[in-house]
C-alpha positions as CSV (number, residue, x, y, z in Angstrom):
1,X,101.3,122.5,97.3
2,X,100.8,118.9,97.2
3,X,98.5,116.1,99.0
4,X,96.7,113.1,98.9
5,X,92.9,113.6,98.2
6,X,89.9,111.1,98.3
7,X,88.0,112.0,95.0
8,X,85.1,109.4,95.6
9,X,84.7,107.3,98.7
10,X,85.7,103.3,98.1
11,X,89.0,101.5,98.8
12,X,93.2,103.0,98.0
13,X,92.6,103.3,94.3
14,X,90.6,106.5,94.9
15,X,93.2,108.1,96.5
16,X,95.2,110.8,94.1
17,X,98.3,113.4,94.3
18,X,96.0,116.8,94.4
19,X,97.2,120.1,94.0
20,X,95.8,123.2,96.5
21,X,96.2,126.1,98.5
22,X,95.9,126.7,102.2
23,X,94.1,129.5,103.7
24,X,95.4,132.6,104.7
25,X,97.3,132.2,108.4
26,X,95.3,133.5,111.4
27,X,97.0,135.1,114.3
28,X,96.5,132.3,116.7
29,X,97.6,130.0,114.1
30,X,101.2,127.6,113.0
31,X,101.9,126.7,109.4
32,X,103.7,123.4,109.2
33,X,106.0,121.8,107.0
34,X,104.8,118.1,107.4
35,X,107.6,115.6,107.2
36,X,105.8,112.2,108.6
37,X,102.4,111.5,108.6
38,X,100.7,108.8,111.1
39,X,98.5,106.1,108.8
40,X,96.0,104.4,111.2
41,X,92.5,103.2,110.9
42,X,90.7,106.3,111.2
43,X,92.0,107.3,107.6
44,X,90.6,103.7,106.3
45,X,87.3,104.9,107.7
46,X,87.7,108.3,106.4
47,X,88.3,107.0,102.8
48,X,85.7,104.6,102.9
49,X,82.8,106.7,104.4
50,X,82.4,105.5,107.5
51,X,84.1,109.0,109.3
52,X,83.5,112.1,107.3
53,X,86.3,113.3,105.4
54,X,87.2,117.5,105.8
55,X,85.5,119.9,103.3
56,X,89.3,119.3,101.7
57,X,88.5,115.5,101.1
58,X,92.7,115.5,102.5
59,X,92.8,112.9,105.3
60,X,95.1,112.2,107.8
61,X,94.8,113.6,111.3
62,X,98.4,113.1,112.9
63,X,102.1,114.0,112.5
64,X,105.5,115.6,112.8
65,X,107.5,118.3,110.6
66,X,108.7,121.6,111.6
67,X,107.2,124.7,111.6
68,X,107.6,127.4,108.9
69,X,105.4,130.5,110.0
70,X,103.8,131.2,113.4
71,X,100.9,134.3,113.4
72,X,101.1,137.2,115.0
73,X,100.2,136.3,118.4
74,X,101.8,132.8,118.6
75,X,104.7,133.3,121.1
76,X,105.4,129.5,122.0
77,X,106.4,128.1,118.8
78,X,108.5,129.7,116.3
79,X,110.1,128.9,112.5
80,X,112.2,126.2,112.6
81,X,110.4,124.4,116.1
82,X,109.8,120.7,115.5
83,X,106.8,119.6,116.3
84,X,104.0,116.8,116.6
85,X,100.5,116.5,116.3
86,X,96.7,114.8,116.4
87,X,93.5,115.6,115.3
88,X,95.0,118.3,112.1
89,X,92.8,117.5,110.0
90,X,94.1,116.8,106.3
91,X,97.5,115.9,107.5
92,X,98.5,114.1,104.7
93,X,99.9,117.0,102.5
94,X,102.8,118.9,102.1
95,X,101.9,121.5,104.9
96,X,99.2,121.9,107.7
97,X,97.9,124.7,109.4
98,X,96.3,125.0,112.9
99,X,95.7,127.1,116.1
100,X,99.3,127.2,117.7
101,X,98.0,124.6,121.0
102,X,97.6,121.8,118.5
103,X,100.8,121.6,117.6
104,X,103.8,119.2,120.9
105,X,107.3,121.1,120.6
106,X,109.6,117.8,120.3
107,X,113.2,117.5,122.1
């Protein structure tokens, strides 16, 4: 899977097209296909150093896509839900994961 990833900490030009996995998905837990991803300040800070960046290095915090898996004991969001989100960290990738009450069911 694809994302953006902050190799060294300075201004945009460190930012590359990474390639990685995500963890196995816990029972409490949504796997996301991520189809907009909410730029704001906060990433700025996280790429500069002034925030600290997830053990990743993918920033972002904040978006919308539709989910593709729920875990085994996720019964309020299910494949094909569209949802929202804040505070996932490394959002700016092809797919997130997160505990199931992170995730805003959208009309």
């Amino acid at each position: 899977m694809r994302s953006i990833k902050v190799s060294t900490l300075g201004g945009p030009d460190v930012l590359e097209v990474a390639q990685f996995d995500l963890p196995g998905l816990g029972a409490d837990e949504c796997r996301v296909a991520v189809e907009v991803v909410g730029l704001n300040y906060w990433d700025v800070m996280q790429r500069r150093g002034d925030v600290p960046l997830p053990a990743s290095r993918i920033p972002g915090v904040e978006g919308a896509g539709t989910v593709v898996e729920v875990g085994a004991s996720v019964t309020d969001l299910h494949p094909g839900d569209r949802v929202a989100w804040s505070k996932v960290q490394g959002s700016c990738a092809e797919q997130v994961q997160a505990p199931s009450q992170w995730f805003i069911r959208l009309p």
